[in-house]
N, C-alpha and C positions, 0 to 999 in steps of 0.2 A: 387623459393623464390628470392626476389630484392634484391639489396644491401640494400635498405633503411632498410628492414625488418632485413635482417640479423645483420646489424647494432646494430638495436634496441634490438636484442636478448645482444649482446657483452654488452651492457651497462645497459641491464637487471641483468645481472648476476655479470658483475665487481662492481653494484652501489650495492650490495648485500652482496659483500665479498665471493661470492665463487669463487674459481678458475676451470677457465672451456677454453680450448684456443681455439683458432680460425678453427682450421681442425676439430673441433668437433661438427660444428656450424651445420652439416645438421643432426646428429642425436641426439643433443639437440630437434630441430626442430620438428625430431620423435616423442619422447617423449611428446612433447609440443600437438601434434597433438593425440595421444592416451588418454593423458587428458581433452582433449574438447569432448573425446563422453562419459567422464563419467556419469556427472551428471542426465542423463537421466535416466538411468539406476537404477544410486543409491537411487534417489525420489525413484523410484517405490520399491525398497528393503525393504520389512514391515514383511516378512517373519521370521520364526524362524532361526539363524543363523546356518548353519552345520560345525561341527566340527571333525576331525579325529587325532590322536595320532602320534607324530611322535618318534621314540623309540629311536634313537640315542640323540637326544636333549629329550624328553620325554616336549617337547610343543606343542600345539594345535595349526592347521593349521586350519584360519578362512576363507571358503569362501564367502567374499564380493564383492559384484560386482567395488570396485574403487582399489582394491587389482592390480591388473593388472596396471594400470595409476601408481601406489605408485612408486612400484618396476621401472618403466622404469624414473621415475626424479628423483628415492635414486639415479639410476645409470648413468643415463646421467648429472646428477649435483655435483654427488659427495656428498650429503650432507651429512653433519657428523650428529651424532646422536642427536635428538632432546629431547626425553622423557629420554636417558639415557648419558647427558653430562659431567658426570665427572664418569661414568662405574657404576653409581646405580641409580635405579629410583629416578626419581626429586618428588616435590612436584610436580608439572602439571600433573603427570602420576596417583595420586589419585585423583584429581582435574580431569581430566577428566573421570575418573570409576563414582564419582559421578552424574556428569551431564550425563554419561550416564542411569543412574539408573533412574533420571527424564524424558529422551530424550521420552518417550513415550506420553508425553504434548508436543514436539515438534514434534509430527509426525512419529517418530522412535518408530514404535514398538517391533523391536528387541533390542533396546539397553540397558537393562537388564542383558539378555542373554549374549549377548557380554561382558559387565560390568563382567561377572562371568568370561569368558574367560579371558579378560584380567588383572584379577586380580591371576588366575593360567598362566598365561605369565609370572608376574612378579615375580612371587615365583619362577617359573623354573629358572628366573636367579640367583639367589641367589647364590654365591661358582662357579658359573658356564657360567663365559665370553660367551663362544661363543652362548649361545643361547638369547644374548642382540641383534644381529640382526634382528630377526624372531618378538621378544617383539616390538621391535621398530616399524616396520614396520605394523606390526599389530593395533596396538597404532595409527600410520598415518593415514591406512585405516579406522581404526574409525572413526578418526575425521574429514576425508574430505568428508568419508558418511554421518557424523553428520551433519556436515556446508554444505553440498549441500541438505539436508531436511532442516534444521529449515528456509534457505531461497530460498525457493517455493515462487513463484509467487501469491498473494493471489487470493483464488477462484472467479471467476467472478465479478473481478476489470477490471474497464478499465485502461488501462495503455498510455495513450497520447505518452508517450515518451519511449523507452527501457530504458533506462539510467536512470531512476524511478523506476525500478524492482530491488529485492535486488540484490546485487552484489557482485562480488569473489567466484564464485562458482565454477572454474577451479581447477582442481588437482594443478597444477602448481602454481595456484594464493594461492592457502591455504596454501603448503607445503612451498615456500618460504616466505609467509609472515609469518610462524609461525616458519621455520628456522632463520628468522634475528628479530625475536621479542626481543628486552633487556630486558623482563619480559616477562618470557612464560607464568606465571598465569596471569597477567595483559591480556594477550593479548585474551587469551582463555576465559576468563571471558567476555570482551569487545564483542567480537564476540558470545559469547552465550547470552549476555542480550538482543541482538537487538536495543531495543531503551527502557528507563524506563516504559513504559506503557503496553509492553510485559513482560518485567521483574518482573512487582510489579503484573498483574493477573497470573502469572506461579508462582511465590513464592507462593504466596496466596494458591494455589490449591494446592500446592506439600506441603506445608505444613499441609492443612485438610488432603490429606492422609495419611501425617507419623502419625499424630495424630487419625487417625482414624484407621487405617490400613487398610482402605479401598484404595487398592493402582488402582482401576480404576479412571481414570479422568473423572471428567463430563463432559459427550460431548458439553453439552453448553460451557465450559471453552476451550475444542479443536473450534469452531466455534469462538469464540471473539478472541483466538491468530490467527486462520488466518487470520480474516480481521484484526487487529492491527499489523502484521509484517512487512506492506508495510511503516508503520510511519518511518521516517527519525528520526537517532538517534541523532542527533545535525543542529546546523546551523537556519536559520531565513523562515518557514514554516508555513502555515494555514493549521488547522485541522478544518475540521467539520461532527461531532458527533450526525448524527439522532439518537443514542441512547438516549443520554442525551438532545437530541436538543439544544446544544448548540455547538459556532464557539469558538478555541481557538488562540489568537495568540502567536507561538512560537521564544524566536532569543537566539542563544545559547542555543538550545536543551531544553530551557526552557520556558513555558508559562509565558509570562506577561502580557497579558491581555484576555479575554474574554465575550462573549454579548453572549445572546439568539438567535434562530435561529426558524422559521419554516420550517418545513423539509414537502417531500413527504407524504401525506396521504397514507395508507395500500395499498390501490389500485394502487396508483402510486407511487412507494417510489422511493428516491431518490435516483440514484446507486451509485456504489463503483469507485471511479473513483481518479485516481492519476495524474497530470498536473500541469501547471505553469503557473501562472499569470503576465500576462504585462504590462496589461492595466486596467486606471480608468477609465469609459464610462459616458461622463456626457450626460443632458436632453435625456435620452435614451427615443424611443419608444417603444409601447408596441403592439404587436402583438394577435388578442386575441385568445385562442384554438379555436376549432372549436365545441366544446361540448357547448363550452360560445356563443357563435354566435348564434347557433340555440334553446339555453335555454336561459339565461335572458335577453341577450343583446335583439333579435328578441320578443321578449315578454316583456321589460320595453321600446320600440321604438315605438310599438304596443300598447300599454298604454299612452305613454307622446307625442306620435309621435316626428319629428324631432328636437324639442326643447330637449327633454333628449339626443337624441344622439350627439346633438351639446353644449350641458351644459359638455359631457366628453370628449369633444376633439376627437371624433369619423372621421374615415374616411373610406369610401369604396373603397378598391383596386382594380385594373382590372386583378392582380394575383400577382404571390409569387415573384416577379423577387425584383431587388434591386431598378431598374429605374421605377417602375410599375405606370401608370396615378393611378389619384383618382378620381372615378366615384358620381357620383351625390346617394347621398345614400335613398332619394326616386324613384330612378329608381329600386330600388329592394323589390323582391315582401317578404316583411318581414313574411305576414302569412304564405307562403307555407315556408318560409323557418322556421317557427316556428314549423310548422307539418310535416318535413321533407322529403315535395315533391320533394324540391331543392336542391341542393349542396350549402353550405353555401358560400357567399363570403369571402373572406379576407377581416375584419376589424384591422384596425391598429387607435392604438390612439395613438395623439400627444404628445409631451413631456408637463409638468406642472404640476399644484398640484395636478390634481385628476387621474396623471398617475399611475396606479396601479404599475410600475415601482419604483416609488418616485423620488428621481433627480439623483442616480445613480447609474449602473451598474457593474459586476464588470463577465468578460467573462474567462476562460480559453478553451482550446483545447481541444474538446472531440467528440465522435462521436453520443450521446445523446442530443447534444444541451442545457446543461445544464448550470447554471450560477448563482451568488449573484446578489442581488437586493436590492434595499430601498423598503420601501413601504410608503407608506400614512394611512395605516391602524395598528396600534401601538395596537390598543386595544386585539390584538392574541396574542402580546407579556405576558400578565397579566397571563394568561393560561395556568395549569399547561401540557396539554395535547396541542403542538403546531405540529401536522402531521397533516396538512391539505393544502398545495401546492399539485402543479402538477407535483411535483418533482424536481421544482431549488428551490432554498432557499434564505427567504425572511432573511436578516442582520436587527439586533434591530438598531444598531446603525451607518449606512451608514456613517455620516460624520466622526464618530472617526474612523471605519475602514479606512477611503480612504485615513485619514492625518497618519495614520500608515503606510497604502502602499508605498504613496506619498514625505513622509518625509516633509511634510509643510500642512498646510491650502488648505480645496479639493474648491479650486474657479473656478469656470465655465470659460472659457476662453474667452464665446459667448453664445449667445442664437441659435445657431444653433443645430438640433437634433442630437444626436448620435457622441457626440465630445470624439476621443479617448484621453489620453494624459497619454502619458507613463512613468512608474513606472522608479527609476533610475536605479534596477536591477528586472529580475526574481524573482519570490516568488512561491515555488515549493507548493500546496495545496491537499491535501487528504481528500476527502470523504468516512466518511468507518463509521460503525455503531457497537458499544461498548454498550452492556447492561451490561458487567461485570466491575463494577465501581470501580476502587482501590480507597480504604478509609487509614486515617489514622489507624497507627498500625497492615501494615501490611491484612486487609480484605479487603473484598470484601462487595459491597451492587450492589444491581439487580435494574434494573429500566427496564420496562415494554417492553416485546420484539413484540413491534409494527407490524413488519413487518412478524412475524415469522419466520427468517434465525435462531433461534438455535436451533429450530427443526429437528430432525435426517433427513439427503434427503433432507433436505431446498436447495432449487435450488433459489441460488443468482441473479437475473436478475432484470432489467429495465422492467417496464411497461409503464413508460415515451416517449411520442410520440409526439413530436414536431408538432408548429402550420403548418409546411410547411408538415411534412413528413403526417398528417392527412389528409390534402387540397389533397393529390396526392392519 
């Protein structure tokens, strides 16, 4: 361990208020390192919890698997008691028996069970001090198995960045931020809503089952919270919502504006994907699949010959490179490549009004190749039914999106193709797909599950196969 490090430990712990001193600093450390292999573990804990009697205290000993990590930062940090701060259970300590009793919308399926244990925890203290350590610590272990489920990494998201996946999922990172919390319920609350849009479909559905007493979750309701847990609970953010097919823009955790979007058709739906945007792309080109090359493109060229291909800004590449010539586009033999004798060339069209493009672009980081766009073609927007891309998504309204990015008027800077000009900051953007709609008061309304992901064993993936990665 460095100085630097250990440093950082001393003013981890003093910027905290616990006292912890310097000769202590390697098996703080310990500790610290015994709660980084929890969370692995604890996701996977869906099992019935085991419980055994212990006669002297007459409290139940929970075996969890974050139970080990608890115990070694109660006692490498010292912390004084969380759920039992002035020697009787707080409010937070029914506050989290609750949320455990739902926890099974969050992924927890034992936390029911457990909700029963530690509701006979808390009776065992009653008259009887010394068994408030064992409550306590118990109480801990829940809730840092709680908070290392509810934020899992959502199923078959691409994630651009680590630092986009939820976060504070350490034993260490839970227990001290919920030891120096100035409102325990504030804090517990904050950290179990995720972000309003998890919060308002988990109410929704915990609520049809207390009222039904139907206490299983609909699995289409477990399927929309995990693609919805990746959404950032605040801050200035683009969502977009193949469910709804529509782009939200958020700042302050709150949507102020939003347009229409064409998403991925069935076949190639648009994937799940979390990133940051930098850049506005203006007069972008447009590269065309390869499925379009050897169907209409090679078949309306074949029809109009090389006046239609040069009425769209048409160009034939010598391949996929960045510097690539542009080959004379009757030098290729358009029929066989219409009847699929040939490997289609690379067609790239120019920037302008009939780029299917429109006049801007808008890229982030991913390993699909996917991306916003303008279009030229607005009449898809009218449509109640708009999944019919190749799986980047066309924006209704390009220019009021780019003066939102932009913070000014999106003006071309040149007529040169493919002009980056960068954003003043990051804008972190999520792709993820929501058919469970929070309505006012409280419901929920369904809107049509396109792609089929809330079907049990829905396997989340990309069918989306880029103009280059098809050409290879």
């Amino acid at each position: 361990m460095n100085l630097r490090y250990r440093m950082g430990i001393v003013q981890l712990v003093v910027g905290r208020g616990i006292n912890v001193s310097i000769h202590r600093l390697k098996s703080v450390a310990l500790a610290s390192a015994i709660a980084l292999s929890a969370p692995a573990a604890a996701v996977a804990q869906q099992a019935a919890v085991p419980a055994t009697a212990v006669p002297a205290a007459g409290l139940p000993v929970v075996s969890l698997p974050t139970a080990g990590s608890v115990a070694a930062i109660y006692d490498q940090y010292k912390i004084k008691p969380i759920w039992f701060r002035n020697g009787a259970p707080s409010v937070a300590a029914t506050q989290l028996v609750q949320i455990l009793r739902r926890s099974p919308l969050d992924g927890l399926g034992s936390g029911p069970q457990l909700a029963d244990q530690i509701d006979a925890a808390v009776r065992a203290t009653a008259g009887n001090p010394a068994a408030i350590p064992q409550a306590e610590q118990l109480m801990s272990s829940a809730w840092v198995l709680y908070v290392q489920t509810i934020k899992k990494p959502t199923q078959g998201m691409i994630y651009a960045y680590d630092v986009l996946k939820p976060k504070g999922t350490r034993t260490d990172q839970i227990l001290l931020g919920l030891s120096a919390a100035p409102s325990l319920e504030s804090h517990i609350s904050s950290i179990a809503a995720m972000n309003p849009i998890y919060a308002s479909i988990r109410d929704a559905e915990w609520a049809r089952m207390q009222a039904t007493g139907n206490m299983t979750p609909d699995p289409r309701i477990l399927a929309n919270l995990d693609r919805v847990r990746s959404i950032p609970a605040k801050g200035r953010f683009i969502l977009v919502d193949s469910g709804s097919q529509r782009m939200f823009m958020y700042e302050n955790g709150v949507p102020v504006d939003s347009m229409k979007v064409v998403v991925g058709m069935p076949t190639m739906p648009t994937p799940l994907i979390a990133s940051i945007m930098y850049y506005v792309t203006f007069n972008p080109q447009w590269n065309a699949p390869v499925h379009l090359v050897k169907g209409p493109i090679a078949k309306k060229t074949l029809a109009g010959g090389m006046k239609y291909f040069n009425q769209m800004g048409y160009e034939v590449m010598a391949d996929w490179s960045s510097n690539s010539a542009v080959l004379p586009a009757d030098s290729v033999d358009w029929k066989a490549v219409a009847s699929g004798s040939v490997t289609p060339p690379r067609v790239r069209q120019k920037p302008g009004k009939e780029n299917f493009m429109g006049l801007l672009k808008f890229t982030f980081p991913n390993s699909q190749d996917i991306y916003l766009h303008d279009t030229p073609a607005k009449n898809k927007f009218a449509e109640a039914d708009r999944a019919d891309s190749n799986g980047c998504v066309r924006v209704e309204d390009a220019q009021r999106f780019a003066r939102w990015l932009l913070g000014r008027e999106p003006v071309a800077p040149g007529a040169d193709p493919e002009i980056p000009v960068q954003m003043p900051a990051g804008v972190p953007i999520i792709l993820t797909y929501i058919t469970a709609q929070p309505a006012p008061g409280g419901q929920l309304t369904w809107v049509k599950d396109v792609y089929g992901w809330d079907q049990p064993g829905a396997q989340i993936a990309s069918s989306y196969v880029s103009p280059v990665a098809a050409a290879r």
